[in-house]
Structures are given as C-alpha cells and as structure tokens.
C-alpha positions as CSV (number, residue, x, y, z in Angstrom):
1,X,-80.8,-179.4,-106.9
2,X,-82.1,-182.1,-108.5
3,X,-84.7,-180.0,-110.5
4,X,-81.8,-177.6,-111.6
5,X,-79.7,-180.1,-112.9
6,X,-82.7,-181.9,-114.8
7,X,-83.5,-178.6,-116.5
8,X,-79.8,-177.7,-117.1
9,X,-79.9,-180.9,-119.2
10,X,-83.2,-180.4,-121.1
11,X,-81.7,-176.9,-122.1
12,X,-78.6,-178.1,-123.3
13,X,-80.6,-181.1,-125.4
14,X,-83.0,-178.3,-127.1
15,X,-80.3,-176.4,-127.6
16,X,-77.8,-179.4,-129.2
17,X,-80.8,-179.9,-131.1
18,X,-81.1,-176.7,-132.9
19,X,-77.5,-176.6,-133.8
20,X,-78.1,-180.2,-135.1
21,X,-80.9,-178.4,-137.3
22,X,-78.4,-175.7,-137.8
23,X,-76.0,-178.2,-139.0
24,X,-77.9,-180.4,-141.6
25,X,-77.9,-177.9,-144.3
26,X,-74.3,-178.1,-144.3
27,X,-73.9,-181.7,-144.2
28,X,-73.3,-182.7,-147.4
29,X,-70.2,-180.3,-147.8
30,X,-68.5,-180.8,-144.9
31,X,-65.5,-183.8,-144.4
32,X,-65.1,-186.5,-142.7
33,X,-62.9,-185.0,-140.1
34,X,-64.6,-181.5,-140.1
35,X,-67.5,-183.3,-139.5
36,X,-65.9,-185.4,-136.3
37,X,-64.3,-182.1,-135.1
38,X,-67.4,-180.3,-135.4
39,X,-69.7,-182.6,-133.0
40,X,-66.6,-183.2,-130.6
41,X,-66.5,-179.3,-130.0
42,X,-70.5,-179.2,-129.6
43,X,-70.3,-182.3,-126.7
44,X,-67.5,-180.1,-125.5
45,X,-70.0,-176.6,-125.4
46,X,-72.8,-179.0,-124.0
47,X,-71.2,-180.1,-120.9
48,X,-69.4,-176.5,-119.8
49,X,-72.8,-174.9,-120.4
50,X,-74.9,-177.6,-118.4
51,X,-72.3,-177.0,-115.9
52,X,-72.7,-173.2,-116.2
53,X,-76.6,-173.5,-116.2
54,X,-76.6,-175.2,-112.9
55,X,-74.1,-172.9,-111.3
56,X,-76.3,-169.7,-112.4
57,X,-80.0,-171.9,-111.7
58,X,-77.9,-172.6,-108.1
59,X,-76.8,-168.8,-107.4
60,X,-80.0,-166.7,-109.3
61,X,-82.5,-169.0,-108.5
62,X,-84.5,-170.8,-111.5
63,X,-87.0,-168.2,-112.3
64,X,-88.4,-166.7,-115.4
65,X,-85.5,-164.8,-115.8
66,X,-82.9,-167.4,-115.6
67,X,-84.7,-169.4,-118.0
68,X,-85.5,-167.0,-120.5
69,X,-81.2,-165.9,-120.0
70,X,-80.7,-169.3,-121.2
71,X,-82.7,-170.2,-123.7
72,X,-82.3,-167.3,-125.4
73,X,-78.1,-167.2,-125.0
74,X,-77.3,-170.4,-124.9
75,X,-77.0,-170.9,-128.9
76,X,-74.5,-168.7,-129.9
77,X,-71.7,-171.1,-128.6
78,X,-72.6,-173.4,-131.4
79,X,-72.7,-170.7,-134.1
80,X,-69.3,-169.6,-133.3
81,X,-68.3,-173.3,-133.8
82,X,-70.1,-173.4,-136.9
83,X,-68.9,-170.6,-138.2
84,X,-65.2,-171.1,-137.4
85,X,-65.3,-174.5,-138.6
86,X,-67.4,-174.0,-141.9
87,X,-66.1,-171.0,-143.5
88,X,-66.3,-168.7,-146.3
89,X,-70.1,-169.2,-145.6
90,X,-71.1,-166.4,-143.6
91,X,-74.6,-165.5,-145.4
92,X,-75.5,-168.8,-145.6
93,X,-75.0,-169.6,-141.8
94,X,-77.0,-166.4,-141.2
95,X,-79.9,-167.2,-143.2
96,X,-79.6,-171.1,-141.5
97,X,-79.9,-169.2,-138.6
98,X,-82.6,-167.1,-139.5
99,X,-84.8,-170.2,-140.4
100,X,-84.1,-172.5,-137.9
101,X,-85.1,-169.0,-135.3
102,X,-88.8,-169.0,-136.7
103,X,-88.3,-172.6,-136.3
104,X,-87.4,-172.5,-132.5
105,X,-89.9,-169.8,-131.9
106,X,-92.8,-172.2,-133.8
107,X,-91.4,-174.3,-131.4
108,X,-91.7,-172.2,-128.3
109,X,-95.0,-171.0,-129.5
110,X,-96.8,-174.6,-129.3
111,X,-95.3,-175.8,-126.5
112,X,-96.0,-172.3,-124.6
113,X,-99.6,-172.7,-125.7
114,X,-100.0,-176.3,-124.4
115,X,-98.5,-175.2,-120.6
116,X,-100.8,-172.2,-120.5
117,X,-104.3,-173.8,-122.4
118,X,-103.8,-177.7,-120.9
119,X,-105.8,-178.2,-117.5
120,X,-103.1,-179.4,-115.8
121,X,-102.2,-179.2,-112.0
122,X,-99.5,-176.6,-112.1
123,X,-98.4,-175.2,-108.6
124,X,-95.5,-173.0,-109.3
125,X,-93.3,-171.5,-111.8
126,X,-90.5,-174.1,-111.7
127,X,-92.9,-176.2,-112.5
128,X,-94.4,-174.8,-115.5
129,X,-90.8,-174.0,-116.5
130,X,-90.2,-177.7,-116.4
131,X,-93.4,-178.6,-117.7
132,X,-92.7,-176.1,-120.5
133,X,-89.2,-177.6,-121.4
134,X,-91.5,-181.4,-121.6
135,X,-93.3,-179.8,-124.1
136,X,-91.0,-178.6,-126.4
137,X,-88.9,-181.9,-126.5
138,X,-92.1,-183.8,-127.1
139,X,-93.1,-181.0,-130.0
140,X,-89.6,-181.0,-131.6
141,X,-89.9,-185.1,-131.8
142,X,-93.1,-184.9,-132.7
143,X,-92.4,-182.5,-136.0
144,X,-88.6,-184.4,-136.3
145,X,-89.7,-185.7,-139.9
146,X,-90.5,-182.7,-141.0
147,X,-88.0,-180.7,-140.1
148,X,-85.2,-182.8,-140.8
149,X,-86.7,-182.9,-144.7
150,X,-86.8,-179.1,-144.4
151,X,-83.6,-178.6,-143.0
152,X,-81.7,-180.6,-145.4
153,X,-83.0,-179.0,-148.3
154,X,-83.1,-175.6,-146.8
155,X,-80.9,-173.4,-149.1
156,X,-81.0,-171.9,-151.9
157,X,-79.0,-171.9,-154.5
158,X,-75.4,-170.5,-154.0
159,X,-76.0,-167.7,-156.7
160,X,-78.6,-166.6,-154.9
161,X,-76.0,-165.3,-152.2
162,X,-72.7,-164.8,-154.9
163,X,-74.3,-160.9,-154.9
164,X,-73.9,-159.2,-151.3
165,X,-77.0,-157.3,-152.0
166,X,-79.4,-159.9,-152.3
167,X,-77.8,-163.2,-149.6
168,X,-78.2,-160.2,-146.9
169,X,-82.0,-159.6,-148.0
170,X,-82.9,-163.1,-148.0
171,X,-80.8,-164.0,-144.7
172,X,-82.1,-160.8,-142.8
173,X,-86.0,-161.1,-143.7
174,X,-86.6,-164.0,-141.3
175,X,-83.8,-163.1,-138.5
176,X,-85.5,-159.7,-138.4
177,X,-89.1,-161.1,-138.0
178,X,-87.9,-163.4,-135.4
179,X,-86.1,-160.6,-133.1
180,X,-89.0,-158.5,-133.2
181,X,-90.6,-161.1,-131.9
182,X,-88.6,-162.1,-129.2
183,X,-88.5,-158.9,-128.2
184,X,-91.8,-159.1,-127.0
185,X,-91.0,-162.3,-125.5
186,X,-88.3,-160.3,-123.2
187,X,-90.2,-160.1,-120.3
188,X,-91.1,-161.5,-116.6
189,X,-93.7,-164.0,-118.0
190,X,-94.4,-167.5,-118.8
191,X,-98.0,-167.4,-119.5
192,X,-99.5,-166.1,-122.2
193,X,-102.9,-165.5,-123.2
194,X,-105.1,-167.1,-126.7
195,X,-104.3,-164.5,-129.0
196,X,-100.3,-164.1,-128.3
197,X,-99.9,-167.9,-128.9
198,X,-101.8,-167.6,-132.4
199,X,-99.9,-164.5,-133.3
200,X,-96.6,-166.7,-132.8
201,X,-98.3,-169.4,-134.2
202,X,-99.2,-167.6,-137.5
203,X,-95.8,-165.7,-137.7
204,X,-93.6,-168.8,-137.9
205,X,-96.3,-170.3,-140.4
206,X,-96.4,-167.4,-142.8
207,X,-92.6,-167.0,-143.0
208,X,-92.2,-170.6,-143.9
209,X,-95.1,-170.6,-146.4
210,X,-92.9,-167.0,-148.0
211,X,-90.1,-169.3,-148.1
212,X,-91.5,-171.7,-149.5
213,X,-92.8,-169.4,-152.5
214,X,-89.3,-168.3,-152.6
215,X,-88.2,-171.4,-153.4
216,X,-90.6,-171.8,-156.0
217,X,-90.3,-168.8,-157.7
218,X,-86.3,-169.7,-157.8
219,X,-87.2,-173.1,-159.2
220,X,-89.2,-171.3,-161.9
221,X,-86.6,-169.2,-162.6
222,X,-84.3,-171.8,-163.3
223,X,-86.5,-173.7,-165.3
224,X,-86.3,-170.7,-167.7
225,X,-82.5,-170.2,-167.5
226,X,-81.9,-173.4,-168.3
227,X,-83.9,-173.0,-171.0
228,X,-82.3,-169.9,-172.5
229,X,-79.2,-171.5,-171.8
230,X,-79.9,-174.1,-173.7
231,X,-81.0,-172.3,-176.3
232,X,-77.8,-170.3,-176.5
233,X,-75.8,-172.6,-176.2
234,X,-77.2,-174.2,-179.4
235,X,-77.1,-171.4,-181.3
236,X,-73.5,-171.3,-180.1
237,X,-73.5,-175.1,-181.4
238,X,-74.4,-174.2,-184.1
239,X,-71.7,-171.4,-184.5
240,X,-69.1,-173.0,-184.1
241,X,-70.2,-175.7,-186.5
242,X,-70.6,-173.0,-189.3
243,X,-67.6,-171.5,-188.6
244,X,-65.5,-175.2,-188.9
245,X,-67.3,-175.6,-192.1
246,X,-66.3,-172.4,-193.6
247,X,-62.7,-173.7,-192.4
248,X,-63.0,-176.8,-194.2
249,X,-64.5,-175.4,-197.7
250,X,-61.7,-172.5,-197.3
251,X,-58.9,-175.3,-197.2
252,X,-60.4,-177.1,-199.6
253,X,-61.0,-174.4,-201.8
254,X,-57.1,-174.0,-201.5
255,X,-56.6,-177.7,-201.9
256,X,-57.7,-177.8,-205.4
257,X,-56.2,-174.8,-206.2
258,X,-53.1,-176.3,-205.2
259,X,-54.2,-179.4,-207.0
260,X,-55.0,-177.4,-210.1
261,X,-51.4,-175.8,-210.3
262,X,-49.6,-179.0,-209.5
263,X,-49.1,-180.0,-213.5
264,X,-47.7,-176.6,-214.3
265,X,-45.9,-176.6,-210.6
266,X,-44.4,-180.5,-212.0
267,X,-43.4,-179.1,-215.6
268,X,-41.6,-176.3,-213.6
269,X,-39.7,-178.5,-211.4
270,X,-38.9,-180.6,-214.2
271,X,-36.9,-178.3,-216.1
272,X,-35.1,-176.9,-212.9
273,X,-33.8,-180.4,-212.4
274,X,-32.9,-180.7,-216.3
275,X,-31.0,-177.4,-216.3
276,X,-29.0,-178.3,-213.2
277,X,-30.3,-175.9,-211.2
278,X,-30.8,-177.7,-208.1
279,X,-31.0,-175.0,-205.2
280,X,-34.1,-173.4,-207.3
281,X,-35.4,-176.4,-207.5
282,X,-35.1,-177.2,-203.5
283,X,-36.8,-173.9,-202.8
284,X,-40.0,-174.6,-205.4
285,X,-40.1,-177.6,-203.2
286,X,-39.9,-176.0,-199.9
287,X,-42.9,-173.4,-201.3
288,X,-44.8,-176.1,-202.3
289,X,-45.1,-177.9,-199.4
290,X,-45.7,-174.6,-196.7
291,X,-48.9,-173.6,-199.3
292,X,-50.1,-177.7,-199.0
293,X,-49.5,-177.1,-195.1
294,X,-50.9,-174.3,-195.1
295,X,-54.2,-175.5,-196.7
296,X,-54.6,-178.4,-194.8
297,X,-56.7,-177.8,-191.2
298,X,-54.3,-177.7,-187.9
299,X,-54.6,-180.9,-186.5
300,X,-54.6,-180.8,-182.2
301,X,-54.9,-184.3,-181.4
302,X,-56.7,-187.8,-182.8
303,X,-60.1,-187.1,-181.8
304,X,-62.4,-184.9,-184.6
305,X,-64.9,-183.7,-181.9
306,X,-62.3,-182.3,-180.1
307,X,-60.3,-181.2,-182.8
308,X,-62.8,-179.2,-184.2
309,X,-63.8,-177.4,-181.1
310,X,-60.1,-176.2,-180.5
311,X,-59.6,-175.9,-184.5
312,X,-62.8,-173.2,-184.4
313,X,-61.8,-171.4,-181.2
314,X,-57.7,-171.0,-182.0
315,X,-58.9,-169.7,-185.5
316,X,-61.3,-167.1,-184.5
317,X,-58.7,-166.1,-182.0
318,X,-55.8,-165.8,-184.4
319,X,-58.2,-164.0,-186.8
320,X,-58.9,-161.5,-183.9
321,X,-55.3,-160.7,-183.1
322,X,-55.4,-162.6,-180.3
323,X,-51.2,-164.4,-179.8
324,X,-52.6,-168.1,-178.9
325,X,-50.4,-171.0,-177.9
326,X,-51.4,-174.3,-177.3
327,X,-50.3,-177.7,-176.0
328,X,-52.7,-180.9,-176.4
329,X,-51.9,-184.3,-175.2
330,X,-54.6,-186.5,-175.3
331,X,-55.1,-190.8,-175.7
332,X,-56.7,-191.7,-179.3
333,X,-59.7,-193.0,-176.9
334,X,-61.1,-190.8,-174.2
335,X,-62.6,-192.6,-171.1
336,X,-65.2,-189.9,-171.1
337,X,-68.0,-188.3,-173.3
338,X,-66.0,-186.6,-176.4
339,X,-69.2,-184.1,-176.1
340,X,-69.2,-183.0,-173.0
341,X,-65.6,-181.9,-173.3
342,X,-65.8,-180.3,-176.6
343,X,-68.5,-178.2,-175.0
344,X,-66.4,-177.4,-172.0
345,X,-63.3,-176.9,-174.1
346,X,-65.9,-174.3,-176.8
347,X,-67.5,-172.1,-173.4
348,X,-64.2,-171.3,-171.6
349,X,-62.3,-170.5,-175.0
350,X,-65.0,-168.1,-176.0
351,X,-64.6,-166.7,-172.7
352,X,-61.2,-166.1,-173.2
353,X,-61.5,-164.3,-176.4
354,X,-64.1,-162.5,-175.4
355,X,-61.9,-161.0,-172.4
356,X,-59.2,-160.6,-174.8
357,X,-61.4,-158.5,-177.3
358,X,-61.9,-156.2,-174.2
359,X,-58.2,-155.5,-174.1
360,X,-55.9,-153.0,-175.9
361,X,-54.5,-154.8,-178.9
362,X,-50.8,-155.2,-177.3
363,X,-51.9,-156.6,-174.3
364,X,-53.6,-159.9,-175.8
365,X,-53.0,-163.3,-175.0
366,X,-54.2,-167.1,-175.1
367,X,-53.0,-170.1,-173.7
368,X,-54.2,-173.1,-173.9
369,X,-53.0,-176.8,-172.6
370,X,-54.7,-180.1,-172.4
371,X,-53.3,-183.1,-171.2
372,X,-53.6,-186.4,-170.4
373,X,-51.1,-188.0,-167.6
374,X,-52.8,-191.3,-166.4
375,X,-55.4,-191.3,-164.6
376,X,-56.2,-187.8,-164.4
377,X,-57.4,-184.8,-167.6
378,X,-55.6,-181.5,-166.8
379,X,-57.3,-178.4,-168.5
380,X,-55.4,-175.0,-168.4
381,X,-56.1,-172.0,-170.1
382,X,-54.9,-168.3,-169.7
383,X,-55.7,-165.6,-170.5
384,X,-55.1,-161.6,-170.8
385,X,-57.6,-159.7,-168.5
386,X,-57.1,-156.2,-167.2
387,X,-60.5,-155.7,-165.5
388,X,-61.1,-157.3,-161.8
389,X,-62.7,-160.4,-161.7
390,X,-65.7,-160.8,-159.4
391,X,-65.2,-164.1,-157.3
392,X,-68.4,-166.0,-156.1
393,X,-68.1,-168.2,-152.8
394,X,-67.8,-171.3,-155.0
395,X,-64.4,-169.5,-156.2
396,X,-65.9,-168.9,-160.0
397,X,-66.2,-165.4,-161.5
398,X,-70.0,-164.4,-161.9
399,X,-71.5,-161.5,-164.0
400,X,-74.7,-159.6,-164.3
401,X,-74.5,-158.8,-167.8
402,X,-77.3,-160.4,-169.5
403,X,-76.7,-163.2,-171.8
404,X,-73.4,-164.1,-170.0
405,X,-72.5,-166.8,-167.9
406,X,-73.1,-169.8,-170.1
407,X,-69.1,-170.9,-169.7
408,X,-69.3,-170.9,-166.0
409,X,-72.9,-173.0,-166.3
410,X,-71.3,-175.8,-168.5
411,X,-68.3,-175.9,-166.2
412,X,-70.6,-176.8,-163.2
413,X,-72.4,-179.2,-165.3
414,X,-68.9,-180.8,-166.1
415,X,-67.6,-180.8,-163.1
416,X,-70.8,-182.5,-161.3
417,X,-70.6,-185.1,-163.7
418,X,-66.9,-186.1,-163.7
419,X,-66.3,-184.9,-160.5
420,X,-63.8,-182.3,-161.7
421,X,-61.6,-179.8,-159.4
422,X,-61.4,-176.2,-160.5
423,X,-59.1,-173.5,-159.7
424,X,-59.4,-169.6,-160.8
425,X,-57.0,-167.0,-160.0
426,X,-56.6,-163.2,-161.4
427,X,-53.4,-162.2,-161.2
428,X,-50.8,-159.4,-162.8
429,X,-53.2,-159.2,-165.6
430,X,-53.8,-162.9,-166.6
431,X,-56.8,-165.2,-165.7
432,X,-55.9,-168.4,-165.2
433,X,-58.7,-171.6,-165.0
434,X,-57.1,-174.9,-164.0
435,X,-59.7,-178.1,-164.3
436,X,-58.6,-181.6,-163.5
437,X,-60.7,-184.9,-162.9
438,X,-59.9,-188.2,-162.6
439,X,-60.2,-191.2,-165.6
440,X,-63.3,-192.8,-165.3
C-alpha cells in the first residue's frame, strides 16, 4: 500500500507540474483572482485523482498498464480547468498543449532511457515503475531553468492565430507528432531498447529546434512590417501635412481676398448707413462676416497638433460626401504626448473614411467625439459600415488586404503605452471604436 500511495503522489506532482508548464504562458494575462481560482481547482483535481490513483493501483494492481492509464489520462482534468477558466483562447491552449506534449515526452524519453541503460539492481516492474517516476522528477528539476524560460515566452504572436487557418496548423504540427508517438508507446512495456530512446530523444529535439526557427522567422517578419509600417505611415505623415497646408494657403488665399475687397466692401457700407438704409446695411454685415468665417480654418480645440490632425481628416471627409459630426473637449495642456494622439486620432479617422468610401453615397456617416472628464481621455468614433467585420481574439478587426492594418498597429502601440481600454462593436450598420485611458 505504501508503494501505491507513494507513486499516486509522484503522478499527481508530474502531472501538477505540466499544468504548471501549461499555465506559465498565460500568466501574464490572467487576474489576480483567476489566478487564485485557477490553482485552488488544480489542488482540488490533485487530491481526487491521488485518491483515484490509489483506488485503481489498489483494485488493477500497479502494472504497466495502470501506469501507462495514468500517466497518459491524468492531464486532461487540468486542461478542462484551463480552458474553462481562460477563455476565448482555445488555439492557443492547444498549441500550449502541443508543446508542453513533446516536452513531457522529452521528458519521458530521458528518464526511460536512464531506467533501461543505468546498471542498477532492478528486481521487478514496480520497481522500475518507481524507479522511472525518480527519474523523471529528477530530469524535470534538472532542465526547470530551461523550461520555465521557454515556457514563458512560448507563444507567438496573437495574429498569428487571429486567422483559423493558420493557429490550427501551427497548434496541430506538434500535438500530431506527439500522438504518433505515443501511439507507439501504447503498449505492455517499460523497457526499451538504444535506438527507441534516441528516436524519442531526437523527435522532441527537432520539433523544438522547428519552433524555434518559427519564431525566428516571425521575428524577421516583423522586423520588416514594422518597417513598411513605418514607412507608410510616414508617407501618411506626410499626407496629411500637405493636405493641412493646402488648407491653410486655401484660407489664406481667401483671406486676402477678403482683405483686398474690404475698402470697396467699407465705402459700400458707408453709403448704406448715409442713405438710411439700415436693414441693407445689417445684411452686408452678416455676409461679411460668414465669408471671413468661412476663410478662417475650423478650430477643434487649443492644441495645433491636434487640431490639425482632426482639421485634415473632417476636411477630406466633408470633401468626400461623407455627413461628419464632431464633439472635442480637451484641457489647453495634455498630460500625454500631443504626437502620439494626433497619430491615433489620423489612423482610425482614415479608417473610417475609407469604410465610408465603400458605402452607397446615402448611407455615409462620421462621428467623431473626444473628451476629457478628469482623470480619464474618452475617444469615440462611428462610423457607417455595411460589410461584416472580422473580429480577432484581442476583439480588433483584422484584414488581409495588403497595405492595411496600419490604424489597428498604432492603436496597439497606443494602448501599450498609456495603458488604454478599447472596445469595438458592428452593429445595424455602424462601427463603433470606444478608447479610454487614464491621466498620467
């Protein structure tokens, strides 16, 4: 009994273990109390299956079987918990999954291989069962470093898995690999000979070492987005900066027309008021002043930076056909970088206009509202949009056409730097994006 109990518990540990492995790539997203809840229902699956391990070790007997029932069942208990508890992160937990399989089966593999090739005094299988179990604790805190490094950095980007197609060919590669192997291991042994340990061995070494070009290659890739990004996002810089400047010769242009016509305008007004005609002279007046408003650039709030961004965008809108309201409430000092907003502010307006330009010309709309209501920034802008947004798992609309996505790249930088919230929702035709973050 006492054997059977021992072993119950060294099956439980490995198998706490891997669903701490299992575990670490989440932990940075999960709370505070997800996080408590999470471990309380693992000690929870821990002691019913030690419990259920010695009752079947009791009544089958601990044999290769038995063992091999356990070790290889045991797991899925925690993945249910993981995957109820973190949600909307079903590719991800099956490519954690995946990876931490080749792991247990590297695992196995050199434990397995120092029970069969040791010269040690083995007299029966409970013992080499035991003896095996030893092994694999000693070889999982042996490599603990390593994989805890690994683990935490294990995956990929989120894009990578925002298109079905692709998060189920990265996430299936390595479970695949690692069933077809332990299909092999379904049988009535425990010792193996040279060349199956070194198969195992080698398996688990050349799927990490693909991943690990994987990752590369992604990193790469990057690299060059951000670089064409960047690049387009200058040129859009740049853009907008020609287009404010046309604005501002335009209204100057008309400024010293204005200016030009003001003697004669004067001598006009002059002799209205002479002659006694008073209600002409009220409406030259009137006339007067909607051509000098007219002239002069719409002014949105105190700040030029921003001013300019939303002077640009509302402009090309208006001259698009595009109905645009706006509300902007803002301090005459921003607590933040007046950059980094006018950036955000430029990216999701040309999104909205370019969604507009996709619509017939009476369904068109634009709303935008900025605010300030102490100590938070409150960003919302609508917009008209027929076609069906596509929703990544981080809740933001992705694309495949080329040269798109810039708006959705500066919001992420945005929000990782101000720690901004954001909210998208499609609904009876209109897009909405709601952004808020705290004053810093």
């Amino acid at each position: 009994m006492e054997t059977y109990i021992g072993l119950a518990l060294a099956v439980t540990m490995i198998q706490l273990l891997g669903a701490w492995l299992r575990y670490l790539p989440f932990k940075g997203e999960l709370s505070a109390v997800t996080e408590k809840y999470l471990w309380r229902c693992f000690a929870v699956v821990a002691a019913l299956q030690t419990a259920a391990y010695i009752v079947l070790f009791t009544a089958r007997g601990l044999n290769v079987f038995t063992y091999k029932l356990v070790m290889y069942t045991g797991f899925l208990l925690y993945v249910i918990v993981s995957v109820y508890l973190i949600r909307q992160r079903w590719l991800q937990h099956l490519f954690v999954i995946s990876m931490q399989l080749m792991w247990a089966l590297f695992i196995h593999a050199a434990s397995n291989t120092l029970t069969s090739e040791l010269p040690l005094p083995i007299t029966g299988v409970q013992q080499r069962l035991a003896l095996h179990t030893v092994f694999y604790l000693m070889v999982f805190a042996l490599t603990l470093p390593l994989a805890r490094h690994f683990f935490r950095n294990l995956l990929p980007p989120a894009y990578l898995f925002a298109e079905k197609r692709t998060g189920y060919y990265m996430a299936l590669l390595p479970l695949g690999l690692g069933l077809s192997h332990m299909m092999l291991l379904a049988d009535d042994r425990i010792v193996y000979n040279w060349n199956d340990h070194l198969s195992r061995l080698m398996l688990s070494l050349w799927v990490f070492l693909f991943y690990r070009f994987m990752v590369i290659l992604v990193r790469r890739t990057e690299e060059q987005d951000r670089k064409e990004n960047s690049y387009l996002m200058m040129n859009q810089r740049i853009n907008a900066l020609e287009d404010y400047t046309r604005l501002t010769w335009e209204r100057q242009e008309e400024i010293m027309r204005i200016r030009h016509d003001l003697r004669h305008y004067n001598r006009l007004l002059l002799s209205l008021i002479e002659s006694g005609e008073t209600k002409k002279a009220a409406d030259l007046i009137i006339a007067q002043e909607g051509e000098i408003l007219a002239a002069s650039l719409p002014t949105y709030c105190q700040n030029p930076i921003i001013n300019a961004a939303l002077g640009v965008y509302v402009q090309r809108a208006q001259e698009q056909g595009i109905p645009v309201t706006h509300t902007v409430k803002l301090p005459p000092q921003l607590t933040m970088e007046e950059k980094d907003l006018a950036i955000l502010l430029s990216n999701v307006l040309e999104n909205a206009i370019i969604a507009n330009m996709r619509q017939s010309a009476d369904r068109r709309g634009l709303s935008v509202s900025l605010q300030y209501h102490q100590p938070q920034y409150i960003l919302s802008v609508e917009n008209r949009c027929d076609t069906p947004l596509v929703f990544g798992e981080d809740g933001l609309p992705v694309t495949k056409e080329k040269g798109h996505g810039l708006g959705m790249a500066s919001m992420k930088d945005f929000c990782r730097k101000y720690g901004a919230e954001t909210e998208f929702h499609q609904q009876d035709g209109w897009v909405r994006l709601l952004m808020y973050w705290a004053d810093m």
